[in-house]
Backbone as JSON Lines, residues from 0, in Angstrom:
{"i":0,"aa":"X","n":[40.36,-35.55,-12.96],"ca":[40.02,-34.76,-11.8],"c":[40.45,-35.51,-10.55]}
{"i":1,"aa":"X","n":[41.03,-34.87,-9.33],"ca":[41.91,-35.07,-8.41],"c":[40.66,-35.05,-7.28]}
{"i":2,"aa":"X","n":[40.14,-33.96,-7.34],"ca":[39.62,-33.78,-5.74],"c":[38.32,-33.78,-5.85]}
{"i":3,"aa":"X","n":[37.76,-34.37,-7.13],"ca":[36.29,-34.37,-7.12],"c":[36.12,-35.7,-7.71]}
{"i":4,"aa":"X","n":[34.67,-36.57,-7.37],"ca":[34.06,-37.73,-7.97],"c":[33.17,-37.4,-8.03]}
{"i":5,"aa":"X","n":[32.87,-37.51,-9.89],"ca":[31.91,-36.92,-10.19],"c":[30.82,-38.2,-10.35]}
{"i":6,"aa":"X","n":[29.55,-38.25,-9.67],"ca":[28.41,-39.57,-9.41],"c":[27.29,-39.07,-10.92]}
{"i":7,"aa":"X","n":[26.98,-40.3,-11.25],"ca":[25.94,-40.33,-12.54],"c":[24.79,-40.91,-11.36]}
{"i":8,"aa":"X","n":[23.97,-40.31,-10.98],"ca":[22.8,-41.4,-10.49],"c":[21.93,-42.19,-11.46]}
{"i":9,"aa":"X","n":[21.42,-43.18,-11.48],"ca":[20.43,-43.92,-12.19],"c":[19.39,-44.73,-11.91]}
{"i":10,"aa":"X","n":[18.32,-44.78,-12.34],"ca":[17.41,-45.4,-11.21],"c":[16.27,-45.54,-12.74]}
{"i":11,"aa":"X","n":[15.14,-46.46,-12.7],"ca":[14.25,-46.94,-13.47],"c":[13.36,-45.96,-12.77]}
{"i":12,"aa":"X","n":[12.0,-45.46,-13.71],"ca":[10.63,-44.67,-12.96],"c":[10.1,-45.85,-11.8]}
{"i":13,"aa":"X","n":[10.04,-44.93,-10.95],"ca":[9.55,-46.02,-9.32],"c":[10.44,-46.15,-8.83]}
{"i":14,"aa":"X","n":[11.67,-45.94,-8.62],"ca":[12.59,-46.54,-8.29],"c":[13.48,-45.52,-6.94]}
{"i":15,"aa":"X","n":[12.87,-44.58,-6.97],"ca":[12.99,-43.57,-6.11],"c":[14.04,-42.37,-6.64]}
{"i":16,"aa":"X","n":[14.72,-42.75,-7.39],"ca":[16.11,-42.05,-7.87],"c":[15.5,-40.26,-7.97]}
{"i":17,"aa":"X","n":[14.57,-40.07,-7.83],"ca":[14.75,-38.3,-8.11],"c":[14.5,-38.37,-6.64]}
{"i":18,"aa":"X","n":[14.41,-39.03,-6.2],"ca":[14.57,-37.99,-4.75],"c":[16.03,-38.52,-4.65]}
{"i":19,"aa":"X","n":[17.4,-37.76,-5.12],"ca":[18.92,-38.37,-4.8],"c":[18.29,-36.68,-5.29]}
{"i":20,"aa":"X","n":[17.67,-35.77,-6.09],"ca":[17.63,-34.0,-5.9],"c":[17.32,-33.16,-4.97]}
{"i":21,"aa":"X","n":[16.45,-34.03,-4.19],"ca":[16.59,-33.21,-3.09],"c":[17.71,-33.79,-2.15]}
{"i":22,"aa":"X","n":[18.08,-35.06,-2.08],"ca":[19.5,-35.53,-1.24],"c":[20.75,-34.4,-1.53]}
{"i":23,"aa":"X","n":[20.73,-34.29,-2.85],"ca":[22.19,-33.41,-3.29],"c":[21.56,-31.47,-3.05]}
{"i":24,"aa":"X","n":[20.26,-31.37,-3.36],"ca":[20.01,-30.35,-2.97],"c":[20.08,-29.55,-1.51]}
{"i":25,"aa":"X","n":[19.84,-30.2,-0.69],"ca":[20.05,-30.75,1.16],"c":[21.57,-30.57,1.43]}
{"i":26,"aa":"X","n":[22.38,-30.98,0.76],"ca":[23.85,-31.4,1.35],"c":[24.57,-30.1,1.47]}
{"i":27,"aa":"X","n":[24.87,-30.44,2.68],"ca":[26.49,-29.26,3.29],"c":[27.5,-29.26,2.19]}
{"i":28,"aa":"X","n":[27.81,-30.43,1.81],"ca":[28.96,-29.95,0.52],"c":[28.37,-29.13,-0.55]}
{"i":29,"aa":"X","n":[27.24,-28.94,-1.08],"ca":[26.52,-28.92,-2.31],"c":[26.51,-27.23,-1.63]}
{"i":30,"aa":"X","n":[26.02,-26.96,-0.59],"ca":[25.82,-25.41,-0.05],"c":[27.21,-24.74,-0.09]}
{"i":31,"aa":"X","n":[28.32,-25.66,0.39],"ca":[29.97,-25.23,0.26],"c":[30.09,-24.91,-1.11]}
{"i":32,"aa":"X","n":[30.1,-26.04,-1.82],"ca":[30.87,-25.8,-3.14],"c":[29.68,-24.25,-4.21]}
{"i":33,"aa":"X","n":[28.39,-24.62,-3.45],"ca":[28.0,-23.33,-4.33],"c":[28.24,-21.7,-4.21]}
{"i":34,"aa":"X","n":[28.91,-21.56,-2.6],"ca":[29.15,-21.03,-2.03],"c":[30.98,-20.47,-3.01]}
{"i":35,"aa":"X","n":[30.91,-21.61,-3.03],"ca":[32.79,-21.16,-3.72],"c":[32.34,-20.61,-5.32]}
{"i":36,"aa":"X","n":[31.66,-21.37,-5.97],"ca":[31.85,-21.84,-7.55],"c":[29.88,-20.69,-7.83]}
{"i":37,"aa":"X","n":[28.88,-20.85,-6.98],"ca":[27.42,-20.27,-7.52],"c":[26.82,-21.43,-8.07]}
{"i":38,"aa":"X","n":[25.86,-21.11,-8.81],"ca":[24.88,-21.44,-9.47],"c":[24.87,-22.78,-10.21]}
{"i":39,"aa":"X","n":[24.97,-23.65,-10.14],"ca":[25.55,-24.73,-11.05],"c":[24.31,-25.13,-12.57]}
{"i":40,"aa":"X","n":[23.63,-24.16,-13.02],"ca":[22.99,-24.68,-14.09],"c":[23.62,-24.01,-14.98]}
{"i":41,"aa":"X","n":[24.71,-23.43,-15.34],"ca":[25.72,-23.37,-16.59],"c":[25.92,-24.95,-16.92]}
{"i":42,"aa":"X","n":[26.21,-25.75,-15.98],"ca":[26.81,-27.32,-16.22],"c":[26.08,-27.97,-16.45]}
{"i":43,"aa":"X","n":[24.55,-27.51,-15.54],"ca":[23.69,-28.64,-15.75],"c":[22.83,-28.62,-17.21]}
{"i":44,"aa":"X","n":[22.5,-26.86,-17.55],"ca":[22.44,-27.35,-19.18],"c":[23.07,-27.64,-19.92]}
{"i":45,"aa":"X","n":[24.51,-27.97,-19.94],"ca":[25.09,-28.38,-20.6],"c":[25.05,-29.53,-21.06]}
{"i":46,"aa":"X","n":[24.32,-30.37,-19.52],"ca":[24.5,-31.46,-19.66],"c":[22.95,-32.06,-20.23]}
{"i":47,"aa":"X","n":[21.89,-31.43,-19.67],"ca":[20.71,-31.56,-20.36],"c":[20.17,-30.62,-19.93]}
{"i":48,"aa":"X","n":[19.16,-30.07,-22.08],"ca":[18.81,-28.9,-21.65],"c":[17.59,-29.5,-21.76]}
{"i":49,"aa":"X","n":[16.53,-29.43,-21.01],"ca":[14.64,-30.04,-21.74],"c":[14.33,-28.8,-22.3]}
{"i":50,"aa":"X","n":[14.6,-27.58,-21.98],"ca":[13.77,-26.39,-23.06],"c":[14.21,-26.22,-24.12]}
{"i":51,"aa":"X","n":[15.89,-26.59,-24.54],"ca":[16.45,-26.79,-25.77],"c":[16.94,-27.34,-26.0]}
{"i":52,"aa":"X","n":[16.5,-28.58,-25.87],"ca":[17.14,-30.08,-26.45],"c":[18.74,-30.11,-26.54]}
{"i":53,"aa":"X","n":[19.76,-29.02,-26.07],"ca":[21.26,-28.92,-26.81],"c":[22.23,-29.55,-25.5]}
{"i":54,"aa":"X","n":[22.02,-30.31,-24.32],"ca":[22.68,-30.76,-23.66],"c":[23.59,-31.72,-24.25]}
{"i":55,"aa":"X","n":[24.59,-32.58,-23.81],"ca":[25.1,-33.41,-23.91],"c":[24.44,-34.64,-24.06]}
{"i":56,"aa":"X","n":[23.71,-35.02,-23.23],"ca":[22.67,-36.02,-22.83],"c":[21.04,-35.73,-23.51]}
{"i":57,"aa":"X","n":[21.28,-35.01,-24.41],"ca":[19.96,-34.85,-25.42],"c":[20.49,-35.13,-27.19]}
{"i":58,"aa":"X","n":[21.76,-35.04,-26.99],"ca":[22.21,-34.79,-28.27],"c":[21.82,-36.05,-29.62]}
{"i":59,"aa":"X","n":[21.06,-37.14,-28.99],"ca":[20.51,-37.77,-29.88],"c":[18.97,-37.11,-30.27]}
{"i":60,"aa":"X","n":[18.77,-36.05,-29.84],"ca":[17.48,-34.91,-30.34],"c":[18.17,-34.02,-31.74]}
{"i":61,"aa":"X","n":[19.29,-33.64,-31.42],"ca":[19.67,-32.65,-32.34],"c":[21.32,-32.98,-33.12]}
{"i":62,"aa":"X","n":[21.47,-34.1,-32.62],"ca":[22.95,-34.48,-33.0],"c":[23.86,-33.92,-32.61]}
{"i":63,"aa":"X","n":[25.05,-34.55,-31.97],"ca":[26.38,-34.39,-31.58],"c":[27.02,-33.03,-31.63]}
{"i":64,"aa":"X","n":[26.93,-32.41,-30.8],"ca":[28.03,-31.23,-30.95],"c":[29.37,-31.33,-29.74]}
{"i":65,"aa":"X","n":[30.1,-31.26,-30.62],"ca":[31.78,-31.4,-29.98],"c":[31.66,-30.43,-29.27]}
{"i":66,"aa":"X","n":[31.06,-29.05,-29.26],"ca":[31.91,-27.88,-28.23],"c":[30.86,-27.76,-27.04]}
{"i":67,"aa":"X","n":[29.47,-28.47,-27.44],"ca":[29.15,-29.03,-25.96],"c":[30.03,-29.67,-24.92]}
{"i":68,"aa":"X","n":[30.49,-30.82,-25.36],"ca":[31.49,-31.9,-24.78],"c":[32.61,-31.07,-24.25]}
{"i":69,"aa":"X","n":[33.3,-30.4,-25.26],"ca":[34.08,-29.71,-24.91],"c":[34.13,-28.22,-23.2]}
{"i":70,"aa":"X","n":[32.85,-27.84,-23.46],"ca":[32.16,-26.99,-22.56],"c":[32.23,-27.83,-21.43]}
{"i":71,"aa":"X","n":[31.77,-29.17,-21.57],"ca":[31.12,-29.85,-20.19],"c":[32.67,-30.27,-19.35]}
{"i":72,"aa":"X","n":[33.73,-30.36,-20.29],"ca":[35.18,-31.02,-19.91],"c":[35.27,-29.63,-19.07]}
{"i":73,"aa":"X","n":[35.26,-28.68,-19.22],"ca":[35.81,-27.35,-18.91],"c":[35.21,-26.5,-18.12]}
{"i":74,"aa":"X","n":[33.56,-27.14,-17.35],"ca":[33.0,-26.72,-16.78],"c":[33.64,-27.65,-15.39]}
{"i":75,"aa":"X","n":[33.97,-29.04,-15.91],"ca":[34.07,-30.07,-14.76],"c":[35.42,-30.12,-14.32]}
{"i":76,"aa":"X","n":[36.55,-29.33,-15.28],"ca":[37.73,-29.44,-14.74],"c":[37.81,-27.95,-13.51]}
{"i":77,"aa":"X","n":[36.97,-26.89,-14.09],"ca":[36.57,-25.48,-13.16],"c":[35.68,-26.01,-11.98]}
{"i":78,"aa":"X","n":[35.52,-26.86,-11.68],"ca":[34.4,-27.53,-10.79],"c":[36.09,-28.33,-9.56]}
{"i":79,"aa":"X","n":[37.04,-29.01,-10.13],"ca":[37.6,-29.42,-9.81],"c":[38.82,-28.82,-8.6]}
{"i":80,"aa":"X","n":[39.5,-27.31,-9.84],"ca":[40.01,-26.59,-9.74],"c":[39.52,-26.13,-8.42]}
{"i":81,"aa":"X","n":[38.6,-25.82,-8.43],"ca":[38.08,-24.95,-7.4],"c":[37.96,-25.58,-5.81]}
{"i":82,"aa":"X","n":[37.88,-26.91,-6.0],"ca":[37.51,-27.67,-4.93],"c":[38.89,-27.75,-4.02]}
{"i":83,"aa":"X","n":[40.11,-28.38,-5.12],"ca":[41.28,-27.71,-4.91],"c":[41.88,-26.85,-3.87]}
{"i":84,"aa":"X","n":[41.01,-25.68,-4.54],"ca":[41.99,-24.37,-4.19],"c":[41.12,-24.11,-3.05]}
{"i":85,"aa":"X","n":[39.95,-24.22,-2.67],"ca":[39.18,-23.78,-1.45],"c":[39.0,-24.57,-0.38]}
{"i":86,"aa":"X","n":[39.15,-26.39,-0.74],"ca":[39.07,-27.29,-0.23],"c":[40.06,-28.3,0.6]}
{"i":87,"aa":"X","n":[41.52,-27.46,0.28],"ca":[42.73,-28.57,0.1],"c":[42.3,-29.69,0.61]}
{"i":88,"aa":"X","n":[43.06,-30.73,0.37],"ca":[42.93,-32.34,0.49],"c":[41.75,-32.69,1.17]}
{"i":89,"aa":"X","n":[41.01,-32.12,0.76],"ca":[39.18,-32.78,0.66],"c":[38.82,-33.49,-0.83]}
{"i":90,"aa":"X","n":[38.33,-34.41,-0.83],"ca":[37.72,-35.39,-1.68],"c":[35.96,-35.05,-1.73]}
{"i":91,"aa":"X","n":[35.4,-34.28,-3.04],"ca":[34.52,-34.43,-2.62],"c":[33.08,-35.0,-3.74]}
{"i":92,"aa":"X","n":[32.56,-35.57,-3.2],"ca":[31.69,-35.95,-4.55],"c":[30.36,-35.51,-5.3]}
{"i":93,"aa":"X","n":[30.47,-35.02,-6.08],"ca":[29.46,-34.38,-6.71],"c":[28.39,-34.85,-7.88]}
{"i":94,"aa":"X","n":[27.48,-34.87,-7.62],"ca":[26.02,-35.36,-8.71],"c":[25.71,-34.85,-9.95]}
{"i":95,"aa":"X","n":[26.48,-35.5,-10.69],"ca":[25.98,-34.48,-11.94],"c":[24.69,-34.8,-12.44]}
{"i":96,"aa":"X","n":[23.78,-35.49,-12.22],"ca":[22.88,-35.45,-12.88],"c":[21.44,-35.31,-11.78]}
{"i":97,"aa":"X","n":[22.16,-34.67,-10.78],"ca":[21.08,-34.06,-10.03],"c":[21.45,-32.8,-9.15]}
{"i":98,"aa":"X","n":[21.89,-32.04,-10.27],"ca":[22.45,-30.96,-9.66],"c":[21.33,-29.88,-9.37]}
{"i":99,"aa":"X","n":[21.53,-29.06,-8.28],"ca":[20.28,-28.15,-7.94],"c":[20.37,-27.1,-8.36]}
{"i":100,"aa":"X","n":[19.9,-26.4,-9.73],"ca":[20.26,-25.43,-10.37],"c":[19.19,-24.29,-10.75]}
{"i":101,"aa":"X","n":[18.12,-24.7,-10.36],"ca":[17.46,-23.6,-10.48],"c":[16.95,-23.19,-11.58]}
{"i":102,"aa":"X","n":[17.3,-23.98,-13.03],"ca":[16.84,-24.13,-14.41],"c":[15.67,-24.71,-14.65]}
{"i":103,"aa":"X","n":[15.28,-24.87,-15.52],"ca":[14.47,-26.01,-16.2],"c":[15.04,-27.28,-16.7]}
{"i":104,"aa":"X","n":[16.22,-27.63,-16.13],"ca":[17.07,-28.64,-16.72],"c":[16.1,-30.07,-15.72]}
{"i":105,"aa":"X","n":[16.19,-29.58,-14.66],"ca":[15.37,-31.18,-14.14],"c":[16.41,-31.85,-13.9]}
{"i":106,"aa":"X","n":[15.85,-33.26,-13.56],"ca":[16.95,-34.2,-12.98],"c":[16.72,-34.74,-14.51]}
{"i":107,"aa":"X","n":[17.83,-35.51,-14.99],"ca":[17.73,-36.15,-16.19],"c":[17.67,-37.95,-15.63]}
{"i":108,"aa":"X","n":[16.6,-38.28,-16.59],"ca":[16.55,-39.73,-15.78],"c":[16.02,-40.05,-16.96]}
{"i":109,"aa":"X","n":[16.32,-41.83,-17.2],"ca":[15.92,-42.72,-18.28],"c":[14.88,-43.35,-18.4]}
């Protein structure tokens, strides 16, 4: 991916790291790009689901599925694409693991 950096946040409990959901929830880019692309909890369950364990980042609950992975490549290269085509030569960086989606996905934290 060209025009996007995609950020993993991480942080220990106490450590403040879920509030980086309301930081990315807050942000002018985050209102742009939803504005271009919608809803972003297609990606974010992909990436973890807590109501059905089948994210990417759960998959030691239910074991490995390739067309998750596959889904998440293809959600993030359409994430890219788009930034692209609506954004030209903007760089912009995006949270995947505190994306504001409106699911039950949550922030995923360790």
């Amino acid at each position: 991916c060209n025009n996007v950096q995609f950020i993993f946040t991480i942080g220990l409990e106490g450590t403040g790291h879920h509030m980086m959901n309301v930081v990315a929830d807050s942000s002018p880019f985050i209102e742009r790009l939803r504005a271009a692309i919608g809803n972003f909890g297609d990606l974010s369950s992909l990436l973890f689901d807590d109501r059905n364990k089948s994210g990417l980042f759960n998959s030691h609950l239910n074991g490995f599925d390739p067309s998750v992975l596959h889904r998440v490549v293809q959600a993030l290269q359409e994430i890219d694409k788009t930034v692209a085509f609506n954004f030209p030569g903007e760089v912009f960086r995006f949270p995947l693991n505190t994306l504001p989606n409106g699911t039950s996905s949550g922030m995923i934290s360790y």
